[in-house]
N, C-alpha and C positions, 0 to 999 in steps of 0.2 A: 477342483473347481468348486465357488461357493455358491451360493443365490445373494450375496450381500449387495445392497444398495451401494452404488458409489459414497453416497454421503457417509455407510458406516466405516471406511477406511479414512478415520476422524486423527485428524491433527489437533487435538487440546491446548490451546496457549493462554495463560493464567495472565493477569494483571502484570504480576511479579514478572514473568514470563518477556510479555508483547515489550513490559519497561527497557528491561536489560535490552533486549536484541534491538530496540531503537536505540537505547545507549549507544549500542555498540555501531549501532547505523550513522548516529552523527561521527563517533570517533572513525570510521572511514571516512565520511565527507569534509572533516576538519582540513581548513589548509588547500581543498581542493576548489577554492573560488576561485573566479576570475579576476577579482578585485584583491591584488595581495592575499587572496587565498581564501577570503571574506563570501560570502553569498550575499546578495541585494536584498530575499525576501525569499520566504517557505509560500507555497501554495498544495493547500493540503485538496489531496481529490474528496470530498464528503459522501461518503460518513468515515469510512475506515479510514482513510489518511489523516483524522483529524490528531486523535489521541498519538502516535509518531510525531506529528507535525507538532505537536507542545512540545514534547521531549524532546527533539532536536532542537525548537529556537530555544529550548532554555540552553540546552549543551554547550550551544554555536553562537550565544547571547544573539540570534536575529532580532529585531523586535517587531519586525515587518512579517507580518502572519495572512493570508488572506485562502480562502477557500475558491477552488472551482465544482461545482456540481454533474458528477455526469452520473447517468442513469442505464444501466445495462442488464438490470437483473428485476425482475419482477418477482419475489422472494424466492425460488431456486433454478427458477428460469431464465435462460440469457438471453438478451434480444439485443439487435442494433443500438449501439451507445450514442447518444444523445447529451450535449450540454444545454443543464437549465437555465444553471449561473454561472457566467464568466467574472474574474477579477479584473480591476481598473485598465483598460488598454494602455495608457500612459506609461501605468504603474511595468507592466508588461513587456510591452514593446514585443520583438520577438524571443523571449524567454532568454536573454544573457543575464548571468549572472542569480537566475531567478531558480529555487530548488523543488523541484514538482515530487510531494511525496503522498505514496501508500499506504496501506498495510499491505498486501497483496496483489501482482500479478498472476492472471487465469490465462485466459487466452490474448490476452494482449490486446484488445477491441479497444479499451477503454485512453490507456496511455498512447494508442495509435492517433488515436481521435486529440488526446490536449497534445501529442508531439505537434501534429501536422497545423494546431494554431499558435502553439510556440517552440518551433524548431529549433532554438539555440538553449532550451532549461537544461537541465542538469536532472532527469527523472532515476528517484532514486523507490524503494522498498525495501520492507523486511522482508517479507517471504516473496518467493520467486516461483513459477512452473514452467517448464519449460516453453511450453508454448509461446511463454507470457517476455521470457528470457532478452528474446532479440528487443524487446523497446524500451529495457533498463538498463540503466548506464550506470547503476550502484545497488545491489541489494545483501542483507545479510545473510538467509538461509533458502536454499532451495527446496523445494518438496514434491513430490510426484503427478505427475497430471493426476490421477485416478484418488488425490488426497483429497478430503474434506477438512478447510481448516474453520475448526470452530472457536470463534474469539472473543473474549470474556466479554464482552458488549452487548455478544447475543447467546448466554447463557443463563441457565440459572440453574438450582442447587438440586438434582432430582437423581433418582436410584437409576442406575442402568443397567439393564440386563449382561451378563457375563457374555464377551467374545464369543466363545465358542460353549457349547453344552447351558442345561438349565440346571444339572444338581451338584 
C-alpha cells in the first residue's frame, strides 16, 4: 500500500504521442459515416477535444469544425457538467451524421450531458476509463480509473522527483 495521490499514477502523453493515437482515431472512424461513410462535421468538446478534432478533419478531409463548451472540472475538481456553448442547432439537428470528439473520457458526466442533446452523434475519444466507457461509441486506448492523464497542453518542462526512493 502507497500514500500516492491519485494524480501520481500519471499517464504522460507527448505531442508526438496525443498526434499518432488521434491518427489512429480517425483511421477507425474512416468509412464509418452515415453519409457513404462520410461524417457531416467534427464537434470538438473544448479544450481537450480541440487538438483531436484538427487531426481527425484533416485525416477525414471534414472541413466542418465547430466546438461545443462543457465545463466539469474546476482544475482537479469535478462538479455537475454544464454547457456554456452550444454549436448552430441547424447545423446539429439531432447529432446524425455529426462526430462529437475528446481527448478523454473520466466518468462519463460530460458526453452524458452533449449525448442526451444530440442522441444520434457518433462520440468518439482517444483515451477511455471505464467509467467513462458506456457513452463512447469509438476510442483508441483505455486507461484505468485511478490514472492520471497528463497532456502536453497542460505541461511543461520540470525535474520530477524519482517513483519510488530519493537517492
Amino acid at each position: 500500500m502507497t500514500d500516492r495521490l491519485p494524480h501520481e499514477k500519471g499517464f504522460h502523453v507527448s505531442w508526438d504521442q496525443i498526434h499518432r493515437d488521434s491518427r489512429a482515431l480517425a483511421w477507425r472512424l474512416d468509412g464509418r459515416g452515415p453519409d457513404d461513410g462520410r461524417w457531416r462535421a467534427i464537434v470538438a468538446i473544448t479544450r481537450g477535444g480541440m487538438a483531436p478534432a484538427m487531426i481527425v478533419a484533416r485525416e477525414l478531409d471534414i472541413r466542418t469544425v465547430d466546438t461545443i463548451s462543457v465545463k466539469s472540472y474546476d482544475h482537479q475538481n469535478q462538479s455537475d457538467a454544464v454547457i456554456l456553448k452550444a454549436p448552430n442547432d441547424e447545423m446539429m439537428g439531432d447529432g446524425t451524421g455529426i462526430l462529437v470528439l475528446d481527448d478523454l473520457v473520466d466518468t462519463g458526466k460530460t458526453l452524458e450531458l452533449v449525448r442526451q442533446k444530440y442522441p444520434k452523434a457518433h462520440f468518439a475519444t482517444v483515451y477511455a476509463k471505464p467509467k467513462g466507457e458506456p457513452q463512447v461509441d469509438t476510442f483508441i486506448t483505455g486507461v484505468s480509473q485511478d490514472t492520471w492523464i497528463f497532456f502536453p497542453w497542460d505541461m511543461a518542462l520540470q525535474y520530477v522527483e524519482p517513483y519510488r526512493g530519493q537517492d
